[in-house]
ZAZARO-143474 format. One line per field, with one value per residue (C-alpha): residue number from 1; residue in one letter; x, y, z. Coordinates in Angstrom, 2 decimals. Layout:
N
nr <- NUM; ...;
rest <- A; ...;
c1 <- X; ...;
c2 <- Y; ...;
c3 <- Z; ...;
# end
This chain:
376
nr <- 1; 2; 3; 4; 5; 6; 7; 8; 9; 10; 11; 12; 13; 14; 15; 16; 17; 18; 19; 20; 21; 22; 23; 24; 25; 26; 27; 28; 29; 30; 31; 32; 33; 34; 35; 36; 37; 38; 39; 40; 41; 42; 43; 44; 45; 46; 47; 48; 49; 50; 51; 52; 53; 54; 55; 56; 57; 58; 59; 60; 61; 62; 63; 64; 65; 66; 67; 68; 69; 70; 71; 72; 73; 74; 75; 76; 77; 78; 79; 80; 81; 82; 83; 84; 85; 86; 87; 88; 89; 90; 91; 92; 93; 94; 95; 96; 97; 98; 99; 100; 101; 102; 103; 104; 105; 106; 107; 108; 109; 110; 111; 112; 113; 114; 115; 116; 117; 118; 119; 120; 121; 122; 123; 124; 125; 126; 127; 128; 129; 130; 131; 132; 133; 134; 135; 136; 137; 138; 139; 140; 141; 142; 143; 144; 145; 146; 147; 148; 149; 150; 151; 152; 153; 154; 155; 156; 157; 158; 159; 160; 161; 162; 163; 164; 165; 166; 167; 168; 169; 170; 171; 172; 173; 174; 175; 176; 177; 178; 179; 180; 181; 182; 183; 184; 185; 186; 187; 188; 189; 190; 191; 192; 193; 194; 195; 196; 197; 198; 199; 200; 201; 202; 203; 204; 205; 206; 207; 208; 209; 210; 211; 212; 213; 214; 215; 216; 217; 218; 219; 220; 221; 222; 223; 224; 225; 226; 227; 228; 229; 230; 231; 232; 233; 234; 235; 236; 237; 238; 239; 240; 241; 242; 243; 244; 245; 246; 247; 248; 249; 250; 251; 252; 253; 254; 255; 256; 257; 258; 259; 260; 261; 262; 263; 264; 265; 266; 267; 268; 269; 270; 271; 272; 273; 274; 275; 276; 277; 278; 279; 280; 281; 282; 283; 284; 285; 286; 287; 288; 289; 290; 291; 292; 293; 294; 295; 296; 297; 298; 299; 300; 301; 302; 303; 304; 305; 306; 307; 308; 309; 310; 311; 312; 313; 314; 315; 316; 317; 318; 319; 320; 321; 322; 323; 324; 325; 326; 327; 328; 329; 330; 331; 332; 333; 334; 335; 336; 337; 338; 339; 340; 341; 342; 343; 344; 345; 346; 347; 348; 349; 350; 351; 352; 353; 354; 355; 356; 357; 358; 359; 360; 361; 362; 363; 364; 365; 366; 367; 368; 369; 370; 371; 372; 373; 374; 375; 376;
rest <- X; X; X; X; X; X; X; X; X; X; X; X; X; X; X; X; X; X; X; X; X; X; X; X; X; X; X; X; X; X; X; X; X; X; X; X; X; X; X; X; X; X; X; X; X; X; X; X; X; X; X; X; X; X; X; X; X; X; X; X; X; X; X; X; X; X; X; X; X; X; X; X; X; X; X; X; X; X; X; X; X; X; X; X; X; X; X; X; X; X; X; X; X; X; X; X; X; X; X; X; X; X; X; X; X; X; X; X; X; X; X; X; X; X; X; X; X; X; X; X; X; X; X; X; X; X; X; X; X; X; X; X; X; X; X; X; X; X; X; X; X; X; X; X; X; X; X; X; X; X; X; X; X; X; X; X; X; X; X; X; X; X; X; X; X; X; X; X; X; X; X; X; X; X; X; X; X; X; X; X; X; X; X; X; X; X; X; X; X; X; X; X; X; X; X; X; X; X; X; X; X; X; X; X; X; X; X; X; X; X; X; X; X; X; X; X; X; X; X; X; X; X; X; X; X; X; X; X; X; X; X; X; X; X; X; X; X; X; X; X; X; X; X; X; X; X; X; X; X; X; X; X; X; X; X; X; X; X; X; X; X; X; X; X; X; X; X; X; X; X; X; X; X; X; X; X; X; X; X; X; X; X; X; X; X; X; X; X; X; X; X; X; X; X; X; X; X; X; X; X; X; X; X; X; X; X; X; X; X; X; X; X; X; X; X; X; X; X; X; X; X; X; X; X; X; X; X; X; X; X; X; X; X; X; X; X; X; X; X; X; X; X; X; X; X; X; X; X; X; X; X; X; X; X; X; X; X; X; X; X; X; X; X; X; X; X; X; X; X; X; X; X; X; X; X; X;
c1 <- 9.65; 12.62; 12.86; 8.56; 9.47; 12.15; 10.19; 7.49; 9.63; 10.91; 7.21; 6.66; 10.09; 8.57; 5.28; 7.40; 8.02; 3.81; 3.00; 3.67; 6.13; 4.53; 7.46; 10.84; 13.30; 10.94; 10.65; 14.66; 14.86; 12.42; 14.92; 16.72; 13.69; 12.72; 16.25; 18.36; 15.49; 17.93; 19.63; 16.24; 14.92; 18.48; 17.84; 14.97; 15.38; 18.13; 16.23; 13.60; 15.85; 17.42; 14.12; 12.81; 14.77; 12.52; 8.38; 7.09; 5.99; 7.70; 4.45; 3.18; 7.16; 7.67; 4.13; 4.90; 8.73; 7.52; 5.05; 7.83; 9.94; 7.85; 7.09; 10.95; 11.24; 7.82; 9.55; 12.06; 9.11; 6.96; 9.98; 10.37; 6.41; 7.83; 10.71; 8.94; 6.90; 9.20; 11.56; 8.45; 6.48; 9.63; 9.51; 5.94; 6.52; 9.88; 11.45; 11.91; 14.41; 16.72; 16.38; 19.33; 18.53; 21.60; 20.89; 18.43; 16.41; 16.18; 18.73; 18.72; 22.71; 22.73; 20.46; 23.54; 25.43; 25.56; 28.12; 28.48; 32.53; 32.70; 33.58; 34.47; 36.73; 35.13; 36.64; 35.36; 35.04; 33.47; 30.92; 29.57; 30.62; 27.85; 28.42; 27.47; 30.52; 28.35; 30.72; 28.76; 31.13; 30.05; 31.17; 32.17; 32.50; 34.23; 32.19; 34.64; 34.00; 35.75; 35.03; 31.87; 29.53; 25.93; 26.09; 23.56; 23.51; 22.08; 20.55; 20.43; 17.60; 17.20; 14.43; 15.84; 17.52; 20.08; 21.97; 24.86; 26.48; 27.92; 24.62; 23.44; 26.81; 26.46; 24.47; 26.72; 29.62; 27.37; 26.47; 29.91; 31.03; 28.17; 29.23; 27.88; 29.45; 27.56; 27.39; 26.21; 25.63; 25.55; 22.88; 22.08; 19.85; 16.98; 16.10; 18.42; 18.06; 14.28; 13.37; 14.07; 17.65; 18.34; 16.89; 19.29; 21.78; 21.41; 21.45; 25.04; 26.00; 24.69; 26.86; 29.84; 29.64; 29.65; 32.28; 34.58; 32.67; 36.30; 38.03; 35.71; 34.54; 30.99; 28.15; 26.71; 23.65; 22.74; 21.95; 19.36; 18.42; 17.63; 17.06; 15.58; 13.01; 13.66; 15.80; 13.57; 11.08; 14.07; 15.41; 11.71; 10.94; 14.15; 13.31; 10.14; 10.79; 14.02; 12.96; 16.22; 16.42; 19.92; 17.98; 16.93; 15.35; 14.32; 14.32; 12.78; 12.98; 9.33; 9.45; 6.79; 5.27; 2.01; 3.34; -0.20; -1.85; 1.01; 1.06; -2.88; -1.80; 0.98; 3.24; 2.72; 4.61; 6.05; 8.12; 8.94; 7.28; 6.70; 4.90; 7.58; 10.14; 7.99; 7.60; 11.35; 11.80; 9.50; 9.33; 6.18; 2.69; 0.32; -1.43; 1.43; 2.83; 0.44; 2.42; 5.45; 3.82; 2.05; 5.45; 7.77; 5.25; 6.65; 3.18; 2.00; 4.56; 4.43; 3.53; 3.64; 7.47; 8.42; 10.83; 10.60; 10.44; 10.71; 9.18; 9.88; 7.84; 7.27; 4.12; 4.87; 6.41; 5.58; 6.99; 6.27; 3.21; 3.29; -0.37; 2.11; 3.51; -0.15; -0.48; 2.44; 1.70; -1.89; -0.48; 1.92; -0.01; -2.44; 0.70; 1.41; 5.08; 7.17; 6.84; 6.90; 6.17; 7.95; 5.63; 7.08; 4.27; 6.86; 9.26; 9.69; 11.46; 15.42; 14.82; 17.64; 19.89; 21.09; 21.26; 21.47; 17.83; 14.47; 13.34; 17.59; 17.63; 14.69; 14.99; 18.80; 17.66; 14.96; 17.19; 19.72; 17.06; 15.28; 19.20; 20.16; 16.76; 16.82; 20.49; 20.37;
c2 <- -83.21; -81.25; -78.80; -78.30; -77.55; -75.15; -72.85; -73.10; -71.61; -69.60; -68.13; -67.68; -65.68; -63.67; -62.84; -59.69; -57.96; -57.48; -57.29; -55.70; -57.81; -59.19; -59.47; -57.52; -60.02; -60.90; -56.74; -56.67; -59.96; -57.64; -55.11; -57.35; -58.72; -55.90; -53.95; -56.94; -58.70; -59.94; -62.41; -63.61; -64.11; -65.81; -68.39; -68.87; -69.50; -71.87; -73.94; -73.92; -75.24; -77.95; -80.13; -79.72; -83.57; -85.13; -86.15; -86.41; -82.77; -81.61; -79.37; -78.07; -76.73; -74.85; -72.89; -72.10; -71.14; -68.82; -67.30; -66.79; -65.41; -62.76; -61.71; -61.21; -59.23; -57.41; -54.38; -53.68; -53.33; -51.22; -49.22; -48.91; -47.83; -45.21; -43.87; -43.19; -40.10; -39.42; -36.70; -34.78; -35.38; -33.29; -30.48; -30.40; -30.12; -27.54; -25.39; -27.42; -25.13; -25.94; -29.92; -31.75; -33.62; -35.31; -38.71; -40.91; -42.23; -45.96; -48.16; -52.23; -52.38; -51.16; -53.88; -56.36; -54.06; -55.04; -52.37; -48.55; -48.57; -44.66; -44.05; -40.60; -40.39; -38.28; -36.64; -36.81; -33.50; -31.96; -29.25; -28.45; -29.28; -28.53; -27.46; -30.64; -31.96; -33.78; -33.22; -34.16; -35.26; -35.40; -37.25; -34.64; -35.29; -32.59; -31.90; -33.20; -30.27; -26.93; -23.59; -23.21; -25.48; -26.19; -28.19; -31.38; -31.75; -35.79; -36.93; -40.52; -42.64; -45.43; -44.58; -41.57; -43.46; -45.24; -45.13; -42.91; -40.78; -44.05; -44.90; -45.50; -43.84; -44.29; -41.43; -38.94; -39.91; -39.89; -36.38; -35.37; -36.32; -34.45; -31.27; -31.02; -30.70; -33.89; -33.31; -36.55; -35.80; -37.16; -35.87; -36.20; -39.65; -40.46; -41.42; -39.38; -36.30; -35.76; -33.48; -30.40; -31.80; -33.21; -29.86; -28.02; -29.93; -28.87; -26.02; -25.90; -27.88; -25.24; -22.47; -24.45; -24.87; -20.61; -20.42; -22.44; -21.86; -20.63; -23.86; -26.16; -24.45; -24.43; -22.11; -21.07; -19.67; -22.83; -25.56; -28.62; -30.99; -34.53; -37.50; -41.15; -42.18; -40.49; -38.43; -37.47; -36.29; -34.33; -33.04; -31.75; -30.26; -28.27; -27.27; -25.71; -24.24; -22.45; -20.30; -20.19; -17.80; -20.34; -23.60; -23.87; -27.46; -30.06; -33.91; -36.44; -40.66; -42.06; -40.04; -39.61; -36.16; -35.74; -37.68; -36.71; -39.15; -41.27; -42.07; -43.08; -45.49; -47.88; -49.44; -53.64; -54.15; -57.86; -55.34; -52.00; -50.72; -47.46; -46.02; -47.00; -45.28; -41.66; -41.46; -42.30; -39.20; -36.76; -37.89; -39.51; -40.36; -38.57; -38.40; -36.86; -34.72; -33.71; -30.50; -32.01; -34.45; -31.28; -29.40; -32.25; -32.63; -31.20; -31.15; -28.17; -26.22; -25.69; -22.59; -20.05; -19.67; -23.34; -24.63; -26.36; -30.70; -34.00; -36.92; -40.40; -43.33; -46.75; -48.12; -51.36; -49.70; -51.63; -49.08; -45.42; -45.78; -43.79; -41.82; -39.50; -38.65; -37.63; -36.01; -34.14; -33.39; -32.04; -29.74; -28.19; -27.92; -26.21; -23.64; -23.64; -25.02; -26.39; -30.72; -33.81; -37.24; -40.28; -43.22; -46.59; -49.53; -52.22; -50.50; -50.76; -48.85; -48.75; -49.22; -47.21; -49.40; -50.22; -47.34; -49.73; -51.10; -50.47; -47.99; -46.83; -45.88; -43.51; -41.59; -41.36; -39.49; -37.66; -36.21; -35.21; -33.38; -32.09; -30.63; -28.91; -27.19; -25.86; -25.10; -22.89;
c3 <- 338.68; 340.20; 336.79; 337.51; 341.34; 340.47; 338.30; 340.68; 343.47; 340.95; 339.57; 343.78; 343.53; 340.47; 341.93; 343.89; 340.56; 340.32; 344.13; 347.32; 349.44; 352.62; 354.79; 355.68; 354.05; 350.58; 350.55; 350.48; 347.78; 346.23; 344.98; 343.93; 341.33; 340.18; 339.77; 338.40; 336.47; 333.89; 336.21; 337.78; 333.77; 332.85; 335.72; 334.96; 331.44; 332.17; 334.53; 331.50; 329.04; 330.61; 330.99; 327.52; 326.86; 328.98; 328.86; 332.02; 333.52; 330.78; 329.05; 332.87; 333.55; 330.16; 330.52; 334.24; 333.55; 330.37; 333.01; 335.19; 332.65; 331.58; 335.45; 336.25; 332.79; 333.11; 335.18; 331.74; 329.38; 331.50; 332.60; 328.67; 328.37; 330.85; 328.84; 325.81; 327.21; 330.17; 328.36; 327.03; 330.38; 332.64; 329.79; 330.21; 333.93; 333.78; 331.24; 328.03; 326.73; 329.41; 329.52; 327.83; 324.77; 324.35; 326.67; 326.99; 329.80; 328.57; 327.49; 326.79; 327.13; 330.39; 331.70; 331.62; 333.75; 337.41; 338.93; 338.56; 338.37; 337.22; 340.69; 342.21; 345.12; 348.52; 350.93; 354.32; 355.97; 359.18; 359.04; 362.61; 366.08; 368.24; 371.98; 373.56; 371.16; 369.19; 365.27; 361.92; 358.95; 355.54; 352.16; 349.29; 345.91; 343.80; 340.59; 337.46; 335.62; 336.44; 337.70; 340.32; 340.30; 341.66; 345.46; 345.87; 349.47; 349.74; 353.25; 353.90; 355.10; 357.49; 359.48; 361.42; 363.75; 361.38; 357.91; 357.14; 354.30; 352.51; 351.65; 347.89; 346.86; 342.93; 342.33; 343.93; 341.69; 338.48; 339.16; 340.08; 336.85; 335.50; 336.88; 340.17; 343.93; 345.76; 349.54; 351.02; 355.07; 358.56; 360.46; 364.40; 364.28; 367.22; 369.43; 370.99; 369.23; 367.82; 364.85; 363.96; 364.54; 361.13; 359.52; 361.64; 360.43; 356.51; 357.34; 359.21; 356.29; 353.89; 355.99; 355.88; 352.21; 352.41; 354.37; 352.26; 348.87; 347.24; 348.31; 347.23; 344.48; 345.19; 343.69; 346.97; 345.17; 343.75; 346.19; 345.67; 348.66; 347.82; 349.93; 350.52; 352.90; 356.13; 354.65; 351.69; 354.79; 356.07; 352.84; 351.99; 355.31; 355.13; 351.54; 352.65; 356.25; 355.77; 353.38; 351.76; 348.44; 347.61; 347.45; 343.85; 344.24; 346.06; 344.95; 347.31; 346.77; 348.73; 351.62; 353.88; 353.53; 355.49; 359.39; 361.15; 358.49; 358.20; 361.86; 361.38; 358.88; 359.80; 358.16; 357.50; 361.33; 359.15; 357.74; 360.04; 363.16; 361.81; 364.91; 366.98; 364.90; 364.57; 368.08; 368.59; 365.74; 366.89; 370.79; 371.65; 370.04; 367.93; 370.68; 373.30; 370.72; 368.01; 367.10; 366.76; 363.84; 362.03; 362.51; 360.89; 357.69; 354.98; 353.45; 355.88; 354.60; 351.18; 349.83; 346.80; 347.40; 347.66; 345.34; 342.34; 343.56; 342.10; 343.90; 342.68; 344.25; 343.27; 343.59; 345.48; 348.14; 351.56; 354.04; 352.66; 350.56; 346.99; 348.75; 349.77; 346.55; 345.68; 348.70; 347.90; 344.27; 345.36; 347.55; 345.03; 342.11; 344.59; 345.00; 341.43; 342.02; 339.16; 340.16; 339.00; 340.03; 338.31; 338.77; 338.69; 339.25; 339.92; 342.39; 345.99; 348.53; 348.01; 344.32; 343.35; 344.62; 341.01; 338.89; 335.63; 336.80; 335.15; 338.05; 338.23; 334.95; 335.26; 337.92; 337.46; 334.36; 335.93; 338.72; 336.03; 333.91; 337.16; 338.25; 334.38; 334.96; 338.17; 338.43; 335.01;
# end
């Protein structure tokens, strides 16, 4: 009876690797389903085994723990499904010729890997000091190779108000060893400082990285924004307002795009306030302030001269939902700009957390391939 409880809780547990999560803490046990599904499927598997000696319940517990099983594991194969057409799908979307061919954007091994280790030590440095004395560091992590090199400047997310440049810090050391400078940036957060603030901030971060291009070896013609959430709505609005001729590409993880219809559509509150937090960003209501939300969607902005984006969005996301990503890719195919969306059905937001994960392992490859063919 205790094995047939187990798996139950367990199939409950599973259930998050299909669906939406209904509630703040099952959204962050969430990543943790879908992006480290071997060690859910091991437990499970385990629990499964050890009753097969005895009769009673014992037919009942091995169909729900198989069920279970194959939830927990279901984000690997369709992550696989994904793989297969993913390499030709970015050439289709950008130049083919200059996509690398040489890695792959799937791999079984890498599934029992629980740690990046390949770690790249940063150097903290600050960029601005602004005259009310309010100074903005930032994390840098030399590219590995030598010479010049392309700059990724990475804003964090965390609603606006929170997060910092430690955040998610895997992926800046992979692409550091891959050859490029990885900028990862503090930014002025609300609600004491409202947008354009953060957008400001790139771009006193980009005019540092000028300044001191020699010294840090940086390829100040060749700079690509990125960022998550809050930051991916930062990152993009930067991209398409400064109209800068140096910022090759743009790469945003499920950001919110469009904030007019965004604020229309709230967040599940079980999980964030998201009202609450776009009026502490922009500084009031939709209905206050409706400028302010047309003038901090990146969507408004794009036009023939945008540059070249990759959006990656999981489809269970519970706090940004993927309509922006279509939203997004409407607008730009409208525009004819170089894009691509990677879909993943069973992520949710902060998927990337693990870069050895189903949803890791593909848009770690994306972003690489979306970098060789923007910075070449």
């Amino acid at each position: 009876m205790i094995r047939l409880i187990i798996l139950i809780l367990l199939l409950l547990v599973s259930l998050l690797a299909v669906f939406r999560a209904p509630a703040y803490h099952l959204w962050l046990l969430s990543i943790a389903v879908t992006e480290f599904p071997v060690v859910f499927a091991s437990a499970t598997i385990i629990v499964l085994a050890s009753g097969f000696w005895l009769s009673k319940y014992q037919l009942p517990g091995t169909v729900v723990g198989l069920l279970t099983a194959i939830l927990f594991l279901s984000p690997i194969f369709r992550s696989y499904l994904i793989s297969r057409h993913l390499k030709s799908d970015l050439a289709q979307a950008f130049r083919p010729e200059s996509l690398k061919n040489d890695i792959e954007p799937f791999s079984w091994g890498k599934f029992f890997k629980f740690s990046f280790k390949d770690t790249v030590s940063a150097k903290s440095l600050n960029f601005v000091t602004y005259a009310d004395g309010t100074a903005l560091t930032l994390d840098f992590y030399p590219s590995q190779l030598s010479g010049k090199r392309p700059c990724i400047i990475v804003v964090h997310g965390g609603s606006w108000a929170g997060g910092d440049s430690k955040q998610l810090p895997d992926l800046n050391s992979y692409l550091a060893q891959k050859g490029y400078n990885v900028a990862s940036i503090n930014y002025r957060l609300a609600p004491k400082y409202k947008t354009p603030a953060p957008v400001e901030d790139i771009k006193a971060a980009m005019a540092y990285f000028r300044a001191h291009a020699n010294e840090l070896q940086i390829d100040s013609t060749k700079f690509v924004l990125l960022g998550r959430s809050a930051g991916a709505q930062i990152a993009l609005l930067a991209a398409y307002t400064l109209h800068d001729k140096d910022i090759k590409g743009a790469i945003e993880f499920y950001g919110p795009v469009d904030m007019v219809w965004g604020y229309s559509i709230p967040s599940n509150p079980l999980i964030m306030d998201s009202r609450k937090v776009m009026n502490d960003y922009v500084g009031g209501t939709y209905a206050e302030v409706p400028q302010k939300y047309h003038d901090s969607s990146p969507l408004f902005f794009v036009d023939k001269n945008s540059p070249p984006t990759l959006m990656i969005h999981g489809i269970n996301d519970p706090l940004v939902t993927y309509i922006h990503s279509i939203k997004l890719s409407v607008k730009l195919l409208e525009n004819h700009i170089p894009h691509y969306w990677l879909k993943l059905p069973w992520a949710t937001h902060g998927f990337d957390y693990n870069l050895y994960g189903p949803g890791g392992q593909l848009s770690t490859f994306a972003v690489e391939q979306f970098l060789n063919r923007v910075t070449k």
